[in-house]
N, C-alpha and C positions, 0 to 999 in steps of 0.2 A: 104783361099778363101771363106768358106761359110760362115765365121765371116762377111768378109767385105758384103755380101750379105746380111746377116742380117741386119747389118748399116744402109746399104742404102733403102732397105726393114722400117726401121724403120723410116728414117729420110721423108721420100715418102709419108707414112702414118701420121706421125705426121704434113708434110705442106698439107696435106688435110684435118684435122682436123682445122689447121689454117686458110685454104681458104672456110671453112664451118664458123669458127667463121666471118671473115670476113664479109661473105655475110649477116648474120646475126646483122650485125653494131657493133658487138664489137671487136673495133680496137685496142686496148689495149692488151686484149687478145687474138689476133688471132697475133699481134705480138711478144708475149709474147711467145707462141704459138710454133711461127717460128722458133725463137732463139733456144728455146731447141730442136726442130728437127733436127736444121742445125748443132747440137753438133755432136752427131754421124756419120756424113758423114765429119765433116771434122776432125776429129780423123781418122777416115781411110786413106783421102789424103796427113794425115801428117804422117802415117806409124806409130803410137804411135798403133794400135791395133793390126797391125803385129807385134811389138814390144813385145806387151803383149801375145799373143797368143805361140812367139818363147821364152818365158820366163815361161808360165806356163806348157809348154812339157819339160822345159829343166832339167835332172838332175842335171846341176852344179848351176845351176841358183838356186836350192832349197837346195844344198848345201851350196852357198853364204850365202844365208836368215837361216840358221841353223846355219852357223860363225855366222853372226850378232845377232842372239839369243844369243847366248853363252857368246857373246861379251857384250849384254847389262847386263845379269843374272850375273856377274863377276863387272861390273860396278856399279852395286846398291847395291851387296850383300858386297861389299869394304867399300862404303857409309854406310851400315846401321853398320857396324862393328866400322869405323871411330866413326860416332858419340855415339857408345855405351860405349866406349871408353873415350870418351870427356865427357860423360855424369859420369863415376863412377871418374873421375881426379877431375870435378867438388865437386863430394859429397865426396871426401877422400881427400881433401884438397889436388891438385897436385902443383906440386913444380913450375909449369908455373905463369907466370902472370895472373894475374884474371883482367879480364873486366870492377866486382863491386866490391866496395869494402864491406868485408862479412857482415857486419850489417848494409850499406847503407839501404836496404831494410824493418828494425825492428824498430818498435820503441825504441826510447827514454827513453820514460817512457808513461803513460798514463795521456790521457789530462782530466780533471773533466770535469763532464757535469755540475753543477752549478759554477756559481763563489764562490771564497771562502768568508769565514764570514769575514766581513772589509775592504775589497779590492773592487776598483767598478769592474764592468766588462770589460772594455774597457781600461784598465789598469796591465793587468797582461802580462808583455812580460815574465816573465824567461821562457816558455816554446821554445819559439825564442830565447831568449839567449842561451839557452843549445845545439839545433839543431845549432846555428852559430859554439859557442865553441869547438862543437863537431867538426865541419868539416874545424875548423882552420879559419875563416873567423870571 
């Protein structure tokens, strides 16, 4: 009961502030205003505040929310375990199928940074031949 009396207490106050912006000519904001006045009164008519009220005296009510804790703190601590897991199969070569294959990632060999003596520049494929070679293409 004195929840909802607050509500309305609030929502009462705030479209007097609106009917102040109003008269003042800004109509933008005084219906801007409004809207969030009319929030609180009509969360009360919709009984979401008695909802809330029979929810924060409730002891089972805070026992739910103490399962659901438990419940999420079991579900990320599995997650972080899983991929720790995935993570040491990765670096100890696990016997699963791999994703890439292990030296996709490395090179080759190393490209020169000048061209070599004789050769023009625009003319040296074996570095692309060997990357083809390599990947059976």
């Amino acid at each position: 009961m004195l929840a909802e009396t607050i509500c309305s207490a609030v929502s009462a106050a705030g479209l007097g502030i609106a009917a102040i912006s109003a008269y003042r000519k800004k109509f933008l904001s005084a219906a801007r205003i409004a809207a969030y006045a009319l929030v609180p009164l009509g969360l009360v008519m919709t009984g979401a505040v008695q909802w809330l009220v029979d929810t924060a005296f409730s002891p089972v009510a805070w026992a739910g929310f103490g399962v659901l804790g438990v419940a999420c703190l079991l579900f990320l601590s599995t997650r972080a375990v899983e991929r720790r897991r995935a993570g040491r199969e990765v670096t100890t070569g696990g016997a699963g199928p791999r994703a890439v294959a292990p030296a996709a990632s490395a090179p080759s060999r190393a490209v020169p940074a000048k061209p070599q003596a004789g050769r023009p520049a625009g003319e040296d494929f074996s570095d692309i031949e060997a990357i083809l070679k390599k990947h059976g293409i």
